[in-house]
C-alpha positions in Angstrom: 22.3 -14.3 -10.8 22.8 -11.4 -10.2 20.7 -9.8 -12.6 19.1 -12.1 -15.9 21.4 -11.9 -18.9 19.8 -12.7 -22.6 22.8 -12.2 -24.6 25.1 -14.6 -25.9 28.3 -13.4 -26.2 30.5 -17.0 -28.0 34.0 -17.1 -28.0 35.5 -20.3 -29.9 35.4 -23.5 -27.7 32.8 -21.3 -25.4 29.1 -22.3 -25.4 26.4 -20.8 -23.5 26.1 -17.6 -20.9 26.5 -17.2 -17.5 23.9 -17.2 -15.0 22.7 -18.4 -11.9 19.9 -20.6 -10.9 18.2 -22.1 -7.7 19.9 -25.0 -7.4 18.2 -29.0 -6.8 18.9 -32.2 -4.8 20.1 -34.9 -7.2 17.4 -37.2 -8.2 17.4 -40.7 -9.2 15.7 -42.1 -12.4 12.1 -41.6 -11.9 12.1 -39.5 -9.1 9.4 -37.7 -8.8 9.8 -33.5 -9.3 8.6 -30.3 -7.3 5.8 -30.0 -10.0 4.7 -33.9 -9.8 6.3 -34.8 -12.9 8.6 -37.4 -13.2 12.7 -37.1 -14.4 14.5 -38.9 -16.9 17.7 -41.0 -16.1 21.0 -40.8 -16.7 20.4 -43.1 -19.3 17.9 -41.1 -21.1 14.9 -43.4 -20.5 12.1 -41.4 -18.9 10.0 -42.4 -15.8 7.9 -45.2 -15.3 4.7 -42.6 -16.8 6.0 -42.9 -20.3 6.9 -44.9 -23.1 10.3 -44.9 -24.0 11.8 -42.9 -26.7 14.5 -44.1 -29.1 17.6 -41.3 -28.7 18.4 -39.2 -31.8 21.2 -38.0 -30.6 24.7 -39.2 -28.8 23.6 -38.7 -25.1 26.4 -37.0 -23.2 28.3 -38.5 -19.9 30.2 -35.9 -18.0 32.9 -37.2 -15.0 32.8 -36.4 -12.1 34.2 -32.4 -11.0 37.2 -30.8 -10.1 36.6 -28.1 -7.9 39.0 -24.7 -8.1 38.2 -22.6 -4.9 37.1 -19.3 -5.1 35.6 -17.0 -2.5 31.8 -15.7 -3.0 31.7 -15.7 -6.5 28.4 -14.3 -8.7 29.9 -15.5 -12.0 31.9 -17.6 -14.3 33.9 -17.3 -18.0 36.0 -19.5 -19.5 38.3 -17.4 -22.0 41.7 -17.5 -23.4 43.0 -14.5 -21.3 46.9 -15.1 -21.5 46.8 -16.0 -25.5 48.4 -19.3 -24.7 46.1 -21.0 -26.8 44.4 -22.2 -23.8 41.1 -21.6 -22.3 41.0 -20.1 -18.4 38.6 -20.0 -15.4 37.7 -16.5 -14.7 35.7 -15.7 -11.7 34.6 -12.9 -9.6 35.7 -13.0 -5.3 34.6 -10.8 -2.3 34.0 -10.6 0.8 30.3 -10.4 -0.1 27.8 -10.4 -3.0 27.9 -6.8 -3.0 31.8 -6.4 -2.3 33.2 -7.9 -5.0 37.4 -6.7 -4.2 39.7 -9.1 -7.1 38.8 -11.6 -10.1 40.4 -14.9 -9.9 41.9 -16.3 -13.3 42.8 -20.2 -12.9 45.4 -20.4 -16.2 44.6 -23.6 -18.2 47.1 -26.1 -18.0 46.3 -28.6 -20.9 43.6 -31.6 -20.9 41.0 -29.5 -19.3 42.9 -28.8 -16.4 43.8 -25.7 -14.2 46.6 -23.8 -12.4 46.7 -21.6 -9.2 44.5 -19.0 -9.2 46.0 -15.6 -10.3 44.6 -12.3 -9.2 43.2 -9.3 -11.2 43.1 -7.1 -8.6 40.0 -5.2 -10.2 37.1 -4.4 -8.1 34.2 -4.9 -10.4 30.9 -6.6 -10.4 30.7 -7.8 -13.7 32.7 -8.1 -16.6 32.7 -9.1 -20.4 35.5 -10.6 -22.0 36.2 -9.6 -25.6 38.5 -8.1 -27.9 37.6 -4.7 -27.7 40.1 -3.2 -29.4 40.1 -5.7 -32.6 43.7 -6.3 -31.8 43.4 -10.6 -31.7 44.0 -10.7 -27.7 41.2 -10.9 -25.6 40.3 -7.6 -22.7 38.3 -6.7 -20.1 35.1 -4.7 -19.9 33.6 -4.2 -16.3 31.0 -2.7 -14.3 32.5 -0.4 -11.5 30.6 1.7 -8.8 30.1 4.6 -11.4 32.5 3.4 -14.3 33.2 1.6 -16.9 36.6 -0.1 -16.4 38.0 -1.2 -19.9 41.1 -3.0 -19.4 43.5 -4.2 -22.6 45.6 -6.9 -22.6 49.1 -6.0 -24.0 49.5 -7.5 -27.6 53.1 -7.0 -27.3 53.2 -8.5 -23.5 50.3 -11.6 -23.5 48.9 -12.0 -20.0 49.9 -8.6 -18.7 47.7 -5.3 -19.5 47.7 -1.9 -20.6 46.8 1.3 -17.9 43.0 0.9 -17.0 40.8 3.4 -19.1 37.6 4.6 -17.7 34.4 5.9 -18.7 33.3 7.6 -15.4 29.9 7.6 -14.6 29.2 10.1 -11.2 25.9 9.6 -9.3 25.3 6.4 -10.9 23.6 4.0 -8.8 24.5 1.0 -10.1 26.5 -0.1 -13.4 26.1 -2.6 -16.0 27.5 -2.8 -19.3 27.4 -5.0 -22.3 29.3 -5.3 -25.6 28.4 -5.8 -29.3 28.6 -4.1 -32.6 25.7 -1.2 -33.1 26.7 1.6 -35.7 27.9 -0.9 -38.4 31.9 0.3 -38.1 34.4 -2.7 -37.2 34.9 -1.0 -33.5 32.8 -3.1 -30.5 30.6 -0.2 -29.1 28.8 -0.1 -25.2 25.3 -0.3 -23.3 26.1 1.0 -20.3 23.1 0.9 -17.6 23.2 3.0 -14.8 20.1 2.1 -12.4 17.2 3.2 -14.4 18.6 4.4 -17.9 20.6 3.3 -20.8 23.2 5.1 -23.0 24.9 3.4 -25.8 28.8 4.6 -26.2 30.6 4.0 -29.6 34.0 2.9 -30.3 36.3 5.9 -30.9 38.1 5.4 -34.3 42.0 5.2 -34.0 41.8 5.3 -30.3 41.7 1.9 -29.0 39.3 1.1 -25.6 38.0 4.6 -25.7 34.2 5.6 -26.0 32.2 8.1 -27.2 28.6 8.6 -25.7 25.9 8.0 -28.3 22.1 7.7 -27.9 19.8 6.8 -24.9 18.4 3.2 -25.3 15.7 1.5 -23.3 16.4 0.8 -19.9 17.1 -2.7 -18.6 17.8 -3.4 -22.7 20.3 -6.0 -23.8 22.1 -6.2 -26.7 21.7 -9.2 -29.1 22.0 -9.5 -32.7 18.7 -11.7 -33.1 18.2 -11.4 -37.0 21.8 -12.4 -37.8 22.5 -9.4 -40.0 26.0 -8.4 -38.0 24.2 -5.4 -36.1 23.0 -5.9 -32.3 19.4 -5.6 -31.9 17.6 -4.4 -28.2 16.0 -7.0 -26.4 14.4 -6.2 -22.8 13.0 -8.5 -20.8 9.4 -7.9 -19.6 6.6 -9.7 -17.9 4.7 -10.0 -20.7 7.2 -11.2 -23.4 10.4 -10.2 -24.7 10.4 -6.5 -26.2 12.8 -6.7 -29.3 13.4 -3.2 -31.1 15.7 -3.9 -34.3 18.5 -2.2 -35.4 17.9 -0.4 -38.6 20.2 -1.8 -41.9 19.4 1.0 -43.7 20.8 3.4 -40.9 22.9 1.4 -38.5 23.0 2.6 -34.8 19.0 3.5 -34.8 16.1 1.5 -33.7 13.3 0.9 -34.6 9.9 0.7 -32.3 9.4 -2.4 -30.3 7.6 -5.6 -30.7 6.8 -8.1 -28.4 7.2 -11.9 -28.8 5.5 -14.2 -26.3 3.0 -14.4 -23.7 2.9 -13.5 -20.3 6.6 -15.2 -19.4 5.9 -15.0 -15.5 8.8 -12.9 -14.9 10.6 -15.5 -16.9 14.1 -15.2 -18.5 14.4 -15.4 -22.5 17.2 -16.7 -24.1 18.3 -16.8 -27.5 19.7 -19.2 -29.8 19.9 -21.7 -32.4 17.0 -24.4 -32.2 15.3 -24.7 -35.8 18.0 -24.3 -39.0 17.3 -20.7 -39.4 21.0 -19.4 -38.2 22.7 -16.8 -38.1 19.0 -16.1 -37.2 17.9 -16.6 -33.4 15.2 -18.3 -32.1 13.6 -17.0 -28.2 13.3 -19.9 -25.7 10.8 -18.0 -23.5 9.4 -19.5 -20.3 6.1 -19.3 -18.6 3.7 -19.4 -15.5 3.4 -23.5 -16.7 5.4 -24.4 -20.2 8.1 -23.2 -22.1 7.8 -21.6 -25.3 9.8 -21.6 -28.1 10.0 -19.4 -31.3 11.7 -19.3 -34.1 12.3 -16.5 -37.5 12.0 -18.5 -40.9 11.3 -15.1 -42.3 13.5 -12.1 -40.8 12.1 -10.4 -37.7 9.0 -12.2 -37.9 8.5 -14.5 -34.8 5.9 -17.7 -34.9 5.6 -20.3 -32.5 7.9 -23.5 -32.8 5.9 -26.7 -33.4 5.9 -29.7 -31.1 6.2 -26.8 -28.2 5.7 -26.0 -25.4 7.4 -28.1 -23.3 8.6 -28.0 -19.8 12.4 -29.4 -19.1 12.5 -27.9 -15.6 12.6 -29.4 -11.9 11.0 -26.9 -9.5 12.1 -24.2 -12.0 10.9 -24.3 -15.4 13.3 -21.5 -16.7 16.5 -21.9 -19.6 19.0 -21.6 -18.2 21.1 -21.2 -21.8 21.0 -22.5 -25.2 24.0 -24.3 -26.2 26.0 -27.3 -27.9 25.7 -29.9 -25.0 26.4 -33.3 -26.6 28.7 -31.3 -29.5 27.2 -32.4 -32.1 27.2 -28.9 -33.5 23.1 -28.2 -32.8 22.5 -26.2 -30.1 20.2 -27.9 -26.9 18.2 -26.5 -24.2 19.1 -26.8 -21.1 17.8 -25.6 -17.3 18.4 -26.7 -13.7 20.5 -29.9 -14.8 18.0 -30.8 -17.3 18.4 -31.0 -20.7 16.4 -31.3 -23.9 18.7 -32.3 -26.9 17.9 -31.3 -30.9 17.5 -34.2 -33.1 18.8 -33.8 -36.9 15.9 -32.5 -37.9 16.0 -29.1 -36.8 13.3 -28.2 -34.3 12.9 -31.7 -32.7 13.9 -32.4 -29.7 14.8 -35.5 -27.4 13.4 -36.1 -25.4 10.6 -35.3 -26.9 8.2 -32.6 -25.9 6.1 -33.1 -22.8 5.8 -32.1 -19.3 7.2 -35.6 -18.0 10.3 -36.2 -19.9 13.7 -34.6 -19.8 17.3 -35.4 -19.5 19.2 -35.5 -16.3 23.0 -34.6 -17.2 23.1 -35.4 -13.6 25.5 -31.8 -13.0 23.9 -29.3 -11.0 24.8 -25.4 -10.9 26.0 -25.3 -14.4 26.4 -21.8 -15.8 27.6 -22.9 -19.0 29.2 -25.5 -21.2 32.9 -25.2 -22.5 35.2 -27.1 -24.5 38.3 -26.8 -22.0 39.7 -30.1 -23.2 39.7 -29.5 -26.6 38.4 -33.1 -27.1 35.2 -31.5 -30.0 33.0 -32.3 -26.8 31.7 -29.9 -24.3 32.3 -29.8 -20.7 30.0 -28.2 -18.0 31.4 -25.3 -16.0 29.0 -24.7 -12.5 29.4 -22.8 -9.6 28.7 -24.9 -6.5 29.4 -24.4 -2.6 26.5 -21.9 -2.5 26.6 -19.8 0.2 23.6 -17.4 0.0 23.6 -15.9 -3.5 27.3 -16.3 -3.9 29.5 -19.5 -4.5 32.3 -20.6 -3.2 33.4 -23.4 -6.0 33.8 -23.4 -9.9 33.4 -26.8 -11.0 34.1 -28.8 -13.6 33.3 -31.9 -15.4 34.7 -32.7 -18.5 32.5 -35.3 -20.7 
């Protein structure tokens, strides 16, 4: 995966956040799991250990995937990148993990379908797709060996894009960058990591895709508005929790000291979302050694532990993967491995239910996030198979 990734950056039809997992051999109904625990089946009924639990949700079937062929690839998006109305397949190729020469865009074609790939021809190693430039047409930001690449799509030309600007970044030993709104204007602003430090860079009024460097922020930070108060927030994963340091509303742009939510998370990844009524406030799914943890805000910025949790929804790895929509009924799920725990109506319930020995087999392995590329109000899983060390040679998907 590259690196872990707590931010959830949603575009319309888009649910989820990319990231890569160990993968698992399919298993039937009952099957027994890496940590001795038995699965649930496709038809939501768990093993033969437990009593059955009555669904409170619509249980999603996905079809079986098309594949679109792509060459040692780290990541996935799905983004309207031509402003046809359409959602594409974006992907990263190389001739290596490390040497990552073009992005691959597969055009939507209508009904969840996909054309030929086209290139980018941009040598980056990760990228974020947004409108930076608050123009209604989505862009490019991408990490670059010492840069920054931010790269426009022409509003007057859809598809085709403006000369590359750069923010150049010399002795830099690696690059990573991130996008959200920090100082309160309208203009997207930058983290930009390079190897062991941090700098936030601010949107440069009336001078679209350009940055100006702004403060130092805590390395290995990432950038999520977790209070829901329009202002992105610092969240750095840590083994013993998550460190969150706020964005202050009374002076946008500065944080303020750091707090920790959770226990020790065993190196875990934290993601945030939607899982007990409080939005546009986020809840932290936060895994551990044994369990995963969930907390939720009823009161701004405070944190308490989510009742009826932990639970464990993993195979072999207990981890989230992401937080999103699965079934689309409109409440966001957890989801990890190919397992899935579903919330009910009553916000902060889940099916099925909490416990070590029953979860939800969606039966798709490698997903990296779920999409609605058919436009049919359900989501659709978007995985990378084919695996070929830490890269992939497939993007798959399997429309429900």
């Amino acid at each position: 995966m590259s690196s872990c990734r707590l931010v959830f950056a949603c575009i319309p039809a888009l649910i989820g956040c990319e990231q890569i997992l160990g993968l698992s051999e399919p298993r039937g109904e009952g099957a027994e799991l890496a940590d001795g625990s038995t699965s649930t089946g496709m038809d939501g009924k768990p093993g033969d250990d437990s009593s059955p639990q009555q669904a409170c949700v619509q249980l999603p079937v996905f079809q079986a995937g098309t594949k679109y062929s792509v060459a040692n690839a780290t990541e996935v998006h799905v983004a309207d990148i031509d402003h046809d109305g359409l959602l594409d397949l974006v992907a990263n190729t190389g001739t290596s993990s490390s040497s990552n020469t073009s992005w691959l865009a597969f055009p939507g074609t209508g009904a969840g379908q996909f054309g030929s790939a086209r290139p980018f021809g941009i040598g980056i190693t990760h990228m974020v797709i947004v409108d930076v430039d608050n123009d209604g047409f989505n862009d490019v930001v991408g990490a670059a060996p010492q840069a920054v690449i931010v790269r426009r799509q022409s509003s007057a030309q859809p598809g085709s894009s403006l000369p590359d600007q750069t923010i150049s970044l010399p002795g830099a030993t690696s690059v990573d960058v991130e996008v959200g709104r920090v100082n309160g204007d309208t203009l997207p602003d930058l983290l930009v990591h390079t190897g062991g430090a941090a700098t936030v860079y601010f949107g440069r009024a009336g001078a679209p895709g350009e940055f100006d460097p702004g403060p130092a922020a805590e390395a290995f930070a990432h950038l999520v508005d977790i209070d829901g108060d329009g202002l992105a927030d610092l969240a750095t994963q840590t083994l013993s929790g998550v460190r969150i340091s706020f964005n202050r509303a009374t002076a946008p742009g500065v944080f303020d000291a750091p707090t920790t939510i959770g226990p020790d998370s065993n190196g875990g990844l934290g993601i945030f979302g939607h899982l007990d009524g409080n939005a546009p406030r986020m809840d932290l799914s936060l895994p551990t050694a044994t369990d995963t943890r969930v907390y939720t805000q009823a009161t701004p910025r405070i944190f308490t532990e989510m009742a009826g949790t932990p639970f464990n929804i993993g195979g072999s790895a207990i981890y989230p993967a992401l937080i999103a929509d699965i079934n689309g009924d409109g409440r966001d799920d957890v989801f990890a491995d190919r397992f899935a725990a579903f919330q009910c109506p009553t916000p902060g319930t889940f099916y099925p239910a909490a416990g070590p020995t029953q979860r939800f087999d969606i039966g798709r392995p490698g997903v990296r996030l779920f999409a609605d590329v058919d436009n049919n109000g359900k989501p659709d899983a978007i995985a990378l198979t084919g695996q070929n060390g830490m890269t992939f040679n497939f993007i798959e998907v399997s429309l429900q």
